[in-house]
N, C-alpha and C positions, 0 to 999 in steps of 0.2 A: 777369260780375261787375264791377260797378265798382272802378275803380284806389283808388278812397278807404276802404274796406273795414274797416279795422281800426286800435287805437291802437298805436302806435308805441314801445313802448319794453318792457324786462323782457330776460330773462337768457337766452338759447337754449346748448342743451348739445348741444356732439358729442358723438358717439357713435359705434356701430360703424363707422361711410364711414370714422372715422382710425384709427390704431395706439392703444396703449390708454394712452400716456404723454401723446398730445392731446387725450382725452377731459376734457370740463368736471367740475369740481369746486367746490363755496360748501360751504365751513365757517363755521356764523354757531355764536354762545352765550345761553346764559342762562344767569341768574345771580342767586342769591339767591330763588327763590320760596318760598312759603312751603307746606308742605312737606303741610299738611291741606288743602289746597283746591285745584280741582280747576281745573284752567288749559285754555284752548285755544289751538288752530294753526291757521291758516289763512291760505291763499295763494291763486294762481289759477293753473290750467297749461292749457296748448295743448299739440299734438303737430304737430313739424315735418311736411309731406308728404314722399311721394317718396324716402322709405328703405329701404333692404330690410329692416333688422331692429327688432324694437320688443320691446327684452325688456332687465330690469334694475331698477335701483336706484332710485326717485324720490324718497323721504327715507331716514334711518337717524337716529334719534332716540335717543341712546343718554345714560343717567342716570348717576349716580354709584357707583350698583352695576354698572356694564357691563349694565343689559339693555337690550335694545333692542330699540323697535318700527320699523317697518320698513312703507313703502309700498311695494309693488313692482307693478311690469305686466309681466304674463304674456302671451305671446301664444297660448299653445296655443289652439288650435281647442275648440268646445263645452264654453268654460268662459269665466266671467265672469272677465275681464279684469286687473281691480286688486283687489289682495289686502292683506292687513295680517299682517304676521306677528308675532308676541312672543317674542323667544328661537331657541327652538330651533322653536318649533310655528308652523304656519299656521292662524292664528285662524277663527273660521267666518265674518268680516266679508270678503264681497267685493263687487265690482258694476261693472257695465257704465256707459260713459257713449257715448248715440249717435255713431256715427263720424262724421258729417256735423259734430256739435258740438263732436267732439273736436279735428279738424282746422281750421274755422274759427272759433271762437270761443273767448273764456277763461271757465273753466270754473271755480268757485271750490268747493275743498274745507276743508270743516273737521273738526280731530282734536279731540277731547273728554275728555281725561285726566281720570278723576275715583276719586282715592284712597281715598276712605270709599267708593263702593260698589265699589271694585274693578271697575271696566268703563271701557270703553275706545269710544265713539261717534266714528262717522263719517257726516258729513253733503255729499250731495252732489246740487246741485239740491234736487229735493221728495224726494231720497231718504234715510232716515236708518237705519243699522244697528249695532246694539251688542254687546257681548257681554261677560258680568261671570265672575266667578271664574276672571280670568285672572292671579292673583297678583302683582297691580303692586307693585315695590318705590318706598318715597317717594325722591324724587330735589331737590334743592334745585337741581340746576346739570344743564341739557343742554347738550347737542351735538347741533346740526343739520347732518349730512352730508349736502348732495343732491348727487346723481346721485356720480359717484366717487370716491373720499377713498382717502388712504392710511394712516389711523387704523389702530393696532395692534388687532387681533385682529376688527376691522369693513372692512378696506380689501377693494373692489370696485371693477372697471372695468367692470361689466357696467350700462350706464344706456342708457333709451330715449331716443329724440331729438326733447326738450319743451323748451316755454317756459315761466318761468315769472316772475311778477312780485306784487307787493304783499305781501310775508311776513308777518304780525301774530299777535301773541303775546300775549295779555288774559288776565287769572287776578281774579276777583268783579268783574267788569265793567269792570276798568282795562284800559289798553292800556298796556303794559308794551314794548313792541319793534315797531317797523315797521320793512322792509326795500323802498323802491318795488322796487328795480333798478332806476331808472330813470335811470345814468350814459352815458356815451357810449366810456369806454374807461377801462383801468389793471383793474387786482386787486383794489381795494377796493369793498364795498359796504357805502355807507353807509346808517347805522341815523340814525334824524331823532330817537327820543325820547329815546333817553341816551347818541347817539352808541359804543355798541357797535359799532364799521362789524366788519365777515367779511370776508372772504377770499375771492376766487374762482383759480383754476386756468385756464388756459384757455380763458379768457373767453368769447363771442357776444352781444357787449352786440346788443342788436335795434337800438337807438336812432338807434346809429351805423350801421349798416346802410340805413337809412333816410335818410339825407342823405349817407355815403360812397358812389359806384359800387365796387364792385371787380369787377377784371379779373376771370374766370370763366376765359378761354380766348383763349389766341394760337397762332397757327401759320401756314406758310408754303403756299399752294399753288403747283404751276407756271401760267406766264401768267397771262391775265386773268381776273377772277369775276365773278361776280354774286351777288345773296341771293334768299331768297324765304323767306316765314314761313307755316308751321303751327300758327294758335293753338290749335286742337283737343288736338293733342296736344305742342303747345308743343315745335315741330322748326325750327329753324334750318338751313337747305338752303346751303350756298356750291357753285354751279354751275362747275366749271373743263372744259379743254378735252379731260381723260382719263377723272374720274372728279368721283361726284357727295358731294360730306363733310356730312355731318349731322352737326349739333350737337344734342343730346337733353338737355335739362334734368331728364326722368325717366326714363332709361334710361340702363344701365351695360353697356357704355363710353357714354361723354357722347359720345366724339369717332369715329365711323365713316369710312370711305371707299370706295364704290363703284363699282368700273370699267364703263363703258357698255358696253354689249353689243353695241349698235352702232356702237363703235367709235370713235375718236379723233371729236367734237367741232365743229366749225367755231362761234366767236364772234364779237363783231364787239366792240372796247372800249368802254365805257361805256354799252353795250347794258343792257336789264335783264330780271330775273325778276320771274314773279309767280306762288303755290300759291293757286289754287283749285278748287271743284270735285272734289276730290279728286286734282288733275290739279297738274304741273308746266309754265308754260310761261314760256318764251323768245322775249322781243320783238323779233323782226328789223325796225325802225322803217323803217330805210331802203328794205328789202327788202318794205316792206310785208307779211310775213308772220309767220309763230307757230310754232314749235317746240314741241310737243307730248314732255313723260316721261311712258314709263308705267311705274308704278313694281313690277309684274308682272313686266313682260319686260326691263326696265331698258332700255331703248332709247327713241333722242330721232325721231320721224318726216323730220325737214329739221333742215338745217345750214346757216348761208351764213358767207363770209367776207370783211372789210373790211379797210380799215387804222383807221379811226374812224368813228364813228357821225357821224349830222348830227341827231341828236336827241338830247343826252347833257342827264342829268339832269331827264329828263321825269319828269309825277307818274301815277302808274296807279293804277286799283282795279276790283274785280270787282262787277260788280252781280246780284245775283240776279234781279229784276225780270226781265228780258230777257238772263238767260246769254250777258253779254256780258261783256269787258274794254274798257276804258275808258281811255285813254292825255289827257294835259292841259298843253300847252306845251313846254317842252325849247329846246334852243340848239344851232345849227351852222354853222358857215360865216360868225360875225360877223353872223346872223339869230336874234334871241330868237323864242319861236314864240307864239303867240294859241289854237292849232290845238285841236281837241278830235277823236280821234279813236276809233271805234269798232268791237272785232273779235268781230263773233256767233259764238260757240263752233259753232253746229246746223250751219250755213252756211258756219263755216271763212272767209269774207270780212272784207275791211275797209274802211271807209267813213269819210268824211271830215261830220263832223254840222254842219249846221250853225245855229247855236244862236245865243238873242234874248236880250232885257236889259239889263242893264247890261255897259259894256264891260270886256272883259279884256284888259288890259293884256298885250302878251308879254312872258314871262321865264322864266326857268330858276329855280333851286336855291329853290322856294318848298318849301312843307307841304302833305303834303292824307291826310284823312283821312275816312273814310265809316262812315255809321249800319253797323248793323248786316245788313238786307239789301242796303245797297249802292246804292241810289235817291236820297241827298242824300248831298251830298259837300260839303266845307269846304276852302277854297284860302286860304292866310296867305302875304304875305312872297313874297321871292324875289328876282333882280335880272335888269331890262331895260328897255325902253325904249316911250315911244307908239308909236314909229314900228316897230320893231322891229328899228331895224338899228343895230348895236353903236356905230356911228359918230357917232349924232346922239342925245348927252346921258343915256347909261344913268345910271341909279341902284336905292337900294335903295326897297325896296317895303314897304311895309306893310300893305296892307287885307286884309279877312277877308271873302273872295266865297263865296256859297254857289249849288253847281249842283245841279241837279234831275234825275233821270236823263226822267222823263215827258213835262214840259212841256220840254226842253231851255233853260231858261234858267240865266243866273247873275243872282245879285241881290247886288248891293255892300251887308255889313252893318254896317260901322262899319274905320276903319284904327286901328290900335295908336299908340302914341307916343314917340319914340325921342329923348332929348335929346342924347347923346352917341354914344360907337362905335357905328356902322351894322355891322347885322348878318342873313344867312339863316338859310333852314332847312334843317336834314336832310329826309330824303323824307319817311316819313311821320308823321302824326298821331294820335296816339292819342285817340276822342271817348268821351266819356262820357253820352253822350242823357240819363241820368237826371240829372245834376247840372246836364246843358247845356252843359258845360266842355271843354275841351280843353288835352290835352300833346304839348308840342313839345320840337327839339332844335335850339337857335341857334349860330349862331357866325360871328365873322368873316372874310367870305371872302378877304378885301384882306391874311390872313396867311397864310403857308406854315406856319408854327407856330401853329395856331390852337387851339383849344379848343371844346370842348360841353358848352354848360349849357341843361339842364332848365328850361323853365317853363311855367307852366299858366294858361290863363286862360280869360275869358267866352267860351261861340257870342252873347251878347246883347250884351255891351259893352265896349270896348276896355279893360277891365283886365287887367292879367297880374302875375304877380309868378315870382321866380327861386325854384329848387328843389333839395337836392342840391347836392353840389359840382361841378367840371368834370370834364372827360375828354379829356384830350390828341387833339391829332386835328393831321394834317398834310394841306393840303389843296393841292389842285394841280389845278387844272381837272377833265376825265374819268379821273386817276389818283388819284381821291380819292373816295368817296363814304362817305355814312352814313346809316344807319338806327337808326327807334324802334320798340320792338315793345312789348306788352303780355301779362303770362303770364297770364291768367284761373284757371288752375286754381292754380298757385305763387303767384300775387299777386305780383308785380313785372315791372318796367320789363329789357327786354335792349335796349341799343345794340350795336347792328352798325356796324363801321368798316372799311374794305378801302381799302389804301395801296399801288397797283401801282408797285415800281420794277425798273431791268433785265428780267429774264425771270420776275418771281415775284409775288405779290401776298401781302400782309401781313392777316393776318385776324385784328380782335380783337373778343371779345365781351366787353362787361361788365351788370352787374346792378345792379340798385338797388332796394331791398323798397318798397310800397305800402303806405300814405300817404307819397309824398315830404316829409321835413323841409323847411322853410322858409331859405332863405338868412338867416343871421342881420348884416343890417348895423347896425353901430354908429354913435356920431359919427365918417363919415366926414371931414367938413369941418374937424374938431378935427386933423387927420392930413394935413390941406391936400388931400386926395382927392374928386374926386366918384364916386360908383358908374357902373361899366360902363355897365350900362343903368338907367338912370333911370325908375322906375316911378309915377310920380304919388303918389297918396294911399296905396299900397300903403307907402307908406316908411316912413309914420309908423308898422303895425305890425311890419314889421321890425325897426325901430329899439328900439321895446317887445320885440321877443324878445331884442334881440343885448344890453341894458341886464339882464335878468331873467339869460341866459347868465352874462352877467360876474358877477351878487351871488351864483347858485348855486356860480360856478365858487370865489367867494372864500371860501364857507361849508365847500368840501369838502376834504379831504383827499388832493393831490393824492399819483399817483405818477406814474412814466416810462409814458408810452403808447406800448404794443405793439402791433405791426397787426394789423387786426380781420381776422376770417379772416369768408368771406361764409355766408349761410345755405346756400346750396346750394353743396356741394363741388363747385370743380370737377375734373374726371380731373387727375390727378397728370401731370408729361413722366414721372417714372421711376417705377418699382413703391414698394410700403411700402418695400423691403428699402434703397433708396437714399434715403428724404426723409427731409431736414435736421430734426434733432432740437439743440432749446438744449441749450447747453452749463451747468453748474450753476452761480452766483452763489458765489463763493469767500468764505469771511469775512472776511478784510480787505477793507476799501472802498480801492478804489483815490483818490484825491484828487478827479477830477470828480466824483464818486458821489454827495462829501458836499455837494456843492451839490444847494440843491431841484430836481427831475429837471424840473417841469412850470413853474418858474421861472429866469427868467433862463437862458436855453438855444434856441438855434440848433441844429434837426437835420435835416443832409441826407441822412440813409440812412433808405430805409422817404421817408413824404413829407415833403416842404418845410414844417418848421415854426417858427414864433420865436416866443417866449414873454416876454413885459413880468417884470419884478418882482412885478409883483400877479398871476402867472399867466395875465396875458390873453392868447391868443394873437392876434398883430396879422398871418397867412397871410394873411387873407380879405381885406385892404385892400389887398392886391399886386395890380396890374392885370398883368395880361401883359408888359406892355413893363418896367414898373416890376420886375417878377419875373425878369427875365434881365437887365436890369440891375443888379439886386442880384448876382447870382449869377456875373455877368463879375469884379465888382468883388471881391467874396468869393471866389473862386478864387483869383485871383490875389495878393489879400492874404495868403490862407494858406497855400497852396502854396508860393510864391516869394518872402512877405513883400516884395515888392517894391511892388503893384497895381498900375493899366492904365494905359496913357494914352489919351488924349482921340482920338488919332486910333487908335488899336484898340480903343475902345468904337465912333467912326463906321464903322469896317469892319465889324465886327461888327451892330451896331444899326441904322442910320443910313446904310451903303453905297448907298442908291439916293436919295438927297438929295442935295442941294446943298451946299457947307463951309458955309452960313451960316445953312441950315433943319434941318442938322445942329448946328447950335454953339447954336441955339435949340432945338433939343429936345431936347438934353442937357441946357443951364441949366434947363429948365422940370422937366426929371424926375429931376436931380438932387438941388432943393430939395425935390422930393417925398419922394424917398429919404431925405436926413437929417430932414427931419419925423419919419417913420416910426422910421427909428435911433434919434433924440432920447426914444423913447418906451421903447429897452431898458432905457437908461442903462450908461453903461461899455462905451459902445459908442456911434464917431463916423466920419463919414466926410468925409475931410483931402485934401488936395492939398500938403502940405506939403516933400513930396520930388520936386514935380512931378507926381508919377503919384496917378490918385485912389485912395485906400486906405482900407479899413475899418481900421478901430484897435479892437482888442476886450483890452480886461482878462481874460484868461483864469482868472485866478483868481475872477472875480464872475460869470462867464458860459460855460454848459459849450457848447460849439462838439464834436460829438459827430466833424469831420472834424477838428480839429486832433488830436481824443483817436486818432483813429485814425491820425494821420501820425506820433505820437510813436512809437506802438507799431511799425509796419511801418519807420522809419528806419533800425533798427538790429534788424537780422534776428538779429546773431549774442550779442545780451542777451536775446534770447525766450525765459522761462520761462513755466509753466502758468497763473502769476497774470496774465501779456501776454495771454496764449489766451484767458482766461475774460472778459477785459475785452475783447478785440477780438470775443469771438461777443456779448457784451451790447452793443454797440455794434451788429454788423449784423444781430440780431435782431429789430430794425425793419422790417427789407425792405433790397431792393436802393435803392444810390446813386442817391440821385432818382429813385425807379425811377418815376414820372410825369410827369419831365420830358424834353422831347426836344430838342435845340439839337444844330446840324450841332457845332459849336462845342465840345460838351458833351462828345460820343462820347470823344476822347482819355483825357479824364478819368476818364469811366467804365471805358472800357476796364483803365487802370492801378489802378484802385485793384480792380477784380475779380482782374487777377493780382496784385497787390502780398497780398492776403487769403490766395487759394489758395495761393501762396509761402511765405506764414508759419506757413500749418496745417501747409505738405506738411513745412518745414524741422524745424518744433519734433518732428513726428512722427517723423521720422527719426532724432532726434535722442535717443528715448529708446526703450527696450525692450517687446516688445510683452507679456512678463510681468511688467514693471514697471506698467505701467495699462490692463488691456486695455480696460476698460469705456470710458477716457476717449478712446481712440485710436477707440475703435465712435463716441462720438459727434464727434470732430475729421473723421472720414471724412465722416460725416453733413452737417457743416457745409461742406465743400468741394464736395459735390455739391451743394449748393445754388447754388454758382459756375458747378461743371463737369459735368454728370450723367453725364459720360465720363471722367473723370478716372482714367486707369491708376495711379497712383499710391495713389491713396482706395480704389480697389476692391480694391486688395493689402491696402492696411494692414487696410481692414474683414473682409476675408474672414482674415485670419492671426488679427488678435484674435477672431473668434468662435471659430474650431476651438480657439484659443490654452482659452476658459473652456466648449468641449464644445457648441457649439453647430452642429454640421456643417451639418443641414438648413438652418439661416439662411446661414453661408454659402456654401452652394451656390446657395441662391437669389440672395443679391447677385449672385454671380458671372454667372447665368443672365440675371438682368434685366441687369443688365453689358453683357452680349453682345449682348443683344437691341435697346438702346440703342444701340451702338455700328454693329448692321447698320443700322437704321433709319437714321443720319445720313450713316455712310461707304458705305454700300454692299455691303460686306464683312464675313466676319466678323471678331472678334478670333483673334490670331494664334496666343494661348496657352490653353491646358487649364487647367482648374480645376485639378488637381494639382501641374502644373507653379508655379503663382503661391503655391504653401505649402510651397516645396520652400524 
């Protein structure tokens, strides 16, 4: 199935994967109809994949008399599906819609209210089904409850897990209410014909899902890894030296681990996998040979072992043609490689091809990506040299070679166009034969703190354009590698990223739904910036999106933007019984409150964002270097009110220059930076005491890190109104939690204990029959810091037994435990009974 698939935006509703206080909820209204004629409803819904349960709530349409009609989907076995109920009864209106249709397409249903004949129509597709004499009362003013509301004497959490977009509400052929969904994040949906905006709960804007990645999955293995992908059943394999972890996008647990049967392992670093065949293997390059899982008997055939490969970051793929693997260049020894190597699966041998055409250049860290049987393959990018040896004039590469698995040739198709920062690829390519097109994953290698951005372009002509936002990536020669994958049956993009340091490798998976949004760049040059990558004529419609961005953005009603949580869950670190639940919004507004949340506002917890006066957000014009820049200088401004100087930004930034191509590329990026500033207002950056400082008016500009230094300052004036402001502050997410800077770590580190400090203090601080409910969710929010926290797991388990809750906390206590063996080793030291005494 092509990555391009489907439109991109509308409302996705959790459902049973979370607890039922994060299930989505949209209360929209009407208002004033007129009370004899006969009105419709209609929307459009999908059904998320890959859930286990599909059963609940999808409208409640409840009138001015309380009755309510009521959409629901049943799952029972041999019975049509969606139902309409009226009251207390199940109407005789039900009907099936194809499951193939249900799942990848939107679906548009219309409801039919019609008060002179008393019947109630439902239209769906070419299907149309009514039923009269069901005693409608007239209603002037509804309530649109989808999926779960906490409406008195209608509230349910019971909702299946749909999209839905387009709402429209017409009564004698007017359109009286449209709802797109079509936001990218915040609580409010806005209504476009008389501005009625609704309410959502727990959002799953799609929109933003589609140009945000979100992490799915981090974790640690021992030693070195490797990846390998199964797009069949869409398995994410990370090969280590004990045991084999599967990552499952449709299977629960997401997150498995398999000990070999044959025993501890031998790898060689920056070696790699590849699944095909149904088969697992392991490229021993050097060894010229193939490690063979079978995933029957759980055992690997051969093992060898190195200290490093002399092939690291070579391209592979499987070709069906001649059940072969197929290995393409690679780097060792201060040698880029040319080489094309091939291992016949029948034969078990390997052979060195050698192949006609146009020349291929040696290099490492390029793209490549193959049709679908595996017989033309496509090579982008990478870095190396004519000659091939590291020594004589490496650089970056750009051309798009296409090999042929029959005629063994490559044919040089056009090269790409790079104005500014030079940049590779992750390994592989995602191709799209039917559109012709190709997705990649660049970034620049020349940083230890690098980043990955998505882009997609022609097999026919050097265009491309950027996609999606980035994705932190630290790269370091063979201690660093990354992968693109493609989910055919989910419809989205998985990046794989593995970060070997000491004795451990760092594994993260993120996601990103299909049709990737477009990078939206603005007048960068107005900002003194040119874009990263410079795309030719691609610009000008970017430029058209990121100008249409700003006039929607100034049309809407902003509010504080919450982090989107992804469409497919990913497995929790701790059970239900321990994930961080927000804490409730107090009625008094604290003093930043009353400042507009999505205006004039700097916030570093949850991601990196700054907000203009007019709403605009000006992230996306931060280059890398410009982005920890800002963020040296901003530290230290508020922190220590003090800010940096010139020679601890060149340590920092600038340590491997020269004083004087350092002193020059501080002046160049610093005029960048106040450009940028120039544009909050009430916000300058000064050299005035020597050191360079941000100067920010805090009363025009909410700085969400100074709101939280006032609060944790003074530990011993934390009352519950401190608490409720400090969890609406890191209910964003963790501090930067997508930035990585060696630099950075301290910071981070204080302000996670300065938090858990202030929950553990205030908790202690008051009686567990004084507020047991509010101490269940302070616990909540501390495990969000510590999912081990001895402290959090007393207080959570005393207030559940405290309001008769044992079975819960017994459970906390158990996941507790279970927690605590997995990371120490051990178990915990105390009994359940004993922590209630």
């Amino acid at each position: 199935m092509s990555p391009c698939r489907a439109q991109s935006y509308g409302l996705g509703f959790y459902s049973h994967e979370v607890v039922q206080d994060k299930r989505t909820g949209l209360e929209l209204n009407l208002n004033n109809l007129a009370q004899r004629d006969k009105f419709e409803l209609s929307f459009d819904v999908t059904f998320l994949p890959n859930r286990a349960i599909y059963f609940g709530y999808i409208l409640r349409l409840i009138g001015d008399e309380n009755q309510n009609i009521d959409l629901v989907y049943d799952n029972q076995a041999n019975t049509k599906h969606f139902k309409i109920i009226v009251g207390e009864r199940l109407s005789k209106i039900s009907f099936n819609i194809d499951e193939k249709q249900l799942f990848e397409r939107w679906n548009k249903l219309r409801i039919i209210i019609d008060y002179k004949g008393d019947k109630i129509t439902v239209i769906s597709g070419k299907d149309q089904m009514s039923e009269t004499g069901i005693h409608l009362k007239r209603s002037a003013n509804y309530k649109l409850l989808f999926g779960a509301n906490s409406s008195r004497q209608f509230q349910t959490t019971d909702v299946p897990p749909f999209k839905l977009r387009d709402i429209n509400a017409s009564q004698n052929d007017k359109l009286i209410a449209n709802w797109p969904l079509s936001e990218w994040q915040g609580n409010v949906a806005n209504e476009t014909v008389n501005q009625n905006n609704g309410t959502v709960n727990n959002p799953l804007w799609i929109k933003a899902r589609h140009r945000n990645w979100q992490l799915e999955k981090e974790f640690n293995v021992p030693g070195d890894a490797s990846t390998a992908f199964d797009a069949a059943n869409e398995d994410v394999f990370v090969i280590t030296a004990d045991s084999l972890v599967t990552y499952s996008v449709n299977k629960t647990p997401q997150l498995k681990s398999t000990a070999y049967a044959s025993g501890r392992q031998l790898l060689v670093p920056g070696d790699q996998a590849l699944y095909a065949n149904n088969r697992l293997y392991y490229l021993y390059m050097d060894q010229t040979a193939m490690g063979t899982y079978d995933f029957t008997t759980g055992k690997w055939d051969k093992g060898y072992h190195n200290f490093a490969t002399n092939n690291g970051h070579i391209n592979k793929f499987y070709s069906k043609a001649d059940s072969s693997v197929y290995t393409i260049g690679g780097y060792g020894q201060l040698v880029y490689k040319d080489s094309v190597r091939r291992y016949n699966i029948n034969n078990q041998r390997w052979e060195k091809i050698k192949y006609k055409g146009d020349t291929f250049t040696p290099r490492y860290l390029a793209g490549l990506g193959a049709n679908a049987n595996g017989d033309t393959v496509y090579v982008i990018g990478g870095y190396g040299s004519a000659s091939g040896q590291q020594i004589v004039n490496p650089r970056n590469l750009y051309d798009m070679v296409r090999y042929t698995v029959k005629d063994k040739t490559f044919k040089k198709l056009f090269s790409i166009d790079v104005k500014n920062e030079d940049f590779v690829f992750a390994n592989s390519l995602v191709i799209d034969s039917k559109s012709k097109s190709y997705y990649g994953l660049i970034f620049p290698q020349h940083k230890f703190n690098s980043s990955l951005q998505l882009i997609t372009g022609s097999l026919d002509k050097p265009s491309y354009h950027m996609v999606g936002d980035t994705i932190p990536f630290l790269f370091h020669d063979v201690n660093a590698y990354a992968d693109l994958y493609y989910l055919p049956h989910s419809g989205k993009f998985l990046a794989v990223t593995l970060f070997k340091e000491n004795d451990h490798t760092r594994v993260r998976v993120y996601s990103l739904l299909s049709p990737p949004e477009p990078v939206a760049e603005s007048l960068l040059e107005a900002a003194g910036i040119k874009p990263v990558f410079w795309i030719g004529g691609a610009c000008v419609i970017l430029l058209s999106v990121g100008v249409f961005i700003v006039y929607k953005r100034r049309k809407k009603t902003n509010v504080l933007p919450l982090p989107q949580a992804p469409v497919e869950i990913a497995e929790p670190v701790t059970t239900t019984a321990n994930q961080p639940e927000p804490l409730p919004v107090a009625a008094e507004e604290p003093v930043e409150s009353r400042l507009h949340p999505n205006k004039n506002a700097i916030f570093l917890f949850g991601d990196l964002q700054l907000f203009t006066p007019d709403g605009n957000e000006i992230t996306k014009y931060f280059t890398p270097l410009l982005k920890e820049l800002f963020l040296v200088i901003l530290m230290y401004s508020v922190k220590f009110d003090r800010g940096v100087s010139s020679e601890k930004l060149n340590e920092i930034l600038w340590f491997d220059k020269s004083e004087k191509s350092a002193r020059n590329n501080r002046s160049v990026n610093i005029a960048k930076l106040k450009s940028l500033l120039d544009k909050m207002g009430h916000c300058h950056l000064s050299k005035d005491t020597g050191y360079w400082k941000i100067e920010i008016d805090y009363n025009e500009i909410q700085v969400d890190y100074h709101n939280y230094l006032n609060i944790v300052s003074n530990k011993s004036k934390l009352n519950k109104q401190k608490i409720i402001q400090l969890t609406h502050i890191t209910q964003r997410g963790n501090f930067l939690s997508n930035i990585e800077y060696e630099w950075l770590d301290a910071f981070k580190s204080e302000v996670s204990n300065e938090i858990t400090d202030s929950y553990i203090q205030f908790a202690n601080s008051i009686k567990v029959a004084d507020d047991p409910e509010f101490l269940i969710k302070l616990a909540n929010d501390i495990f969000y810091f510590d999912p081990v926290n001895e402290e959090a797991m007393i207080i959570k388990c005393k207030a559940l037994a405290h309001i008769g809750k044992h079975s819960l906390a017994k459970n906390t206590f158990e996941s507790f435990n279970k927690e605590y063996k997995a990371i120490y080793g051990e178990a915990f030291e105390r009994d359940f009974h004993s922590i209630l005494e």
